[in-house]
C-alpha positions as CSV (number, residue, x, y, z in Angstrom):
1,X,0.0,0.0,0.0
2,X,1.5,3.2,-0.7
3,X,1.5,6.6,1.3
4,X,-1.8,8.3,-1.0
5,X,-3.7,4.7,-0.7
6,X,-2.8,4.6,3.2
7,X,-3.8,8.4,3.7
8,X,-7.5,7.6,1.9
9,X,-7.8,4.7,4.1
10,X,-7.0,6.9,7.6
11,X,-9.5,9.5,6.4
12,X,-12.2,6.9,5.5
13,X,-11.1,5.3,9.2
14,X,-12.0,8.7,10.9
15,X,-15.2,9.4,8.5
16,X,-16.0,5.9,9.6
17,X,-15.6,5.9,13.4
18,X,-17.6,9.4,13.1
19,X,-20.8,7.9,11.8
20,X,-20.0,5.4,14.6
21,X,-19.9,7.2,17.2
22,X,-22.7,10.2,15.6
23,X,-20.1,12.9,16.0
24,X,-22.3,15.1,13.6
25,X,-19.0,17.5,14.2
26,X,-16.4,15.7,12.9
27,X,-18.2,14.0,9.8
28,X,-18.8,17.9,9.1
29,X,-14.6,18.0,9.7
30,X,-14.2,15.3,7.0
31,X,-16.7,17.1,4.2
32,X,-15.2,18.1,1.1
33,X,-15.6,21.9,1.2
34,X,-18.5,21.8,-1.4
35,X,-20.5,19.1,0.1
36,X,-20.9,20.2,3.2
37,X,-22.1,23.6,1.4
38,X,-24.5,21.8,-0.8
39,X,-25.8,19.8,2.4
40,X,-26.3,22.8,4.3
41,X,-28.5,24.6,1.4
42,X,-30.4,21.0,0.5
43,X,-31.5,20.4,4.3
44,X,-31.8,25.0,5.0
45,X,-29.9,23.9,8.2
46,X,-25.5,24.2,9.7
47,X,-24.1,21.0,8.8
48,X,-24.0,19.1,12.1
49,X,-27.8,19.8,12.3
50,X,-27.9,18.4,8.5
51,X,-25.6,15.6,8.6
52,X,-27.2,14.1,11.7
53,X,-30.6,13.2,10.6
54,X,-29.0,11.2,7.0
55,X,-28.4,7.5,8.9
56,X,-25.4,7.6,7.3
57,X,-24.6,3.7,7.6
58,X,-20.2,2.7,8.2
59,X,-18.2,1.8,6.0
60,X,-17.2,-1.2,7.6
61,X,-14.1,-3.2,6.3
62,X,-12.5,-1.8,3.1
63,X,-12.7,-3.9,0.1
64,X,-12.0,-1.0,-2.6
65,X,-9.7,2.1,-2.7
66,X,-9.6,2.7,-6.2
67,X,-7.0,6.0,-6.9
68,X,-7.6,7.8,-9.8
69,X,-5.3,10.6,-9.3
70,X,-6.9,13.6,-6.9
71,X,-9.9,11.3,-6.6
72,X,-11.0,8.4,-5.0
73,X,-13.6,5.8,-4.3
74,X,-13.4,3.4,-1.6
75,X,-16.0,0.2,-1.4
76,X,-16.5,-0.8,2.5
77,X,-18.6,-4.1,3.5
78,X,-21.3,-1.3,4.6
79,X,-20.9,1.8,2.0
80,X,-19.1,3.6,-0.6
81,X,-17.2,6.5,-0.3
82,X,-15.7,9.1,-2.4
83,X,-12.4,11.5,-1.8
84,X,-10.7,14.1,-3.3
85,X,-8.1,15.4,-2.3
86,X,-7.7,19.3,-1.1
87,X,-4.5,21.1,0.8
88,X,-5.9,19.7,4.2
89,X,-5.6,16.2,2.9
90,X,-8.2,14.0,1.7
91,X,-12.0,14.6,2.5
92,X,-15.5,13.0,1.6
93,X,-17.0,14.0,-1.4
94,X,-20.3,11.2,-1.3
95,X,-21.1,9.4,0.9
96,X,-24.2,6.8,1.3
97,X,-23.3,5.5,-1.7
98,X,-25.5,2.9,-3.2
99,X,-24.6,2.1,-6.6
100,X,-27.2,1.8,-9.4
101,X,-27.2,-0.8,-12.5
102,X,-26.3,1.5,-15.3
103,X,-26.4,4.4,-13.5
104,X,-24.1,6.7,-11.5
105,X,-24.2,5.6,-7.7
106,X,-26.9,7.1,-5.7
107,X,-25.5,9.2,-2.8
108,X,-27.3,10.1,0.4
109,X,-24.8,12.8,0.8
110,X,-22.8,14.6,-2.3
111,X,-21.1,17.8,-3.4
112,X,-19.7,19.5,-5.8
């Protein structure tokens, strides 16, 4: 595993033990910039209010990380993720993930 795969894997970790532990804080922490935003304006309420009523389910185990450059997606026995990376390191972009036969994955939370 290299240093970018192990880096994805810590922030999923801490993403992970977040939804855990309902820390509505610290999954608002581990947001990409834009999704957070775009959760606040969906639900008309600060993030921690927002991200606390989506269930989000864990990730569990990681099957996946799959690099593709500044992006990522990892595939957990629970959900699937996806990262990009920004200055602070890497954050969650979707979350929630379901994916859909022919289709883009359905997201309960997304950004842009």
């Amino acid at each position: 595993m290299d240093e970018r795969e192990a880096a994805i894997r810590s922030a999923v970790e801490r993403f992970d033990a977040a939804v855990v532990a309902k820390d509505a804080a610290s999954l608002c922490t581990a947001l990409a910039p834009g999704t957070r935003s775009e959760l606040e304006d969906a639900e008309h309420k600060p993030c921690p209010e927002a991200v606390a009523g989506l269930g989000l389910p864990p990730a569990g185990a990681v099957d996946v990380v799959d690099v593709y450059g500044q992006e990522a997606r990892v595939v957990g026995a629970g959900d699937t993720l996806f990262l990009s990376r920004f200055t602070g390191g890497w954050k969650v972009v979707a979350a929630g993930c379901r994916p859909e036969p022919g289709r883009p994955y359905r997201c309960a939370v997304k950004g842009g």
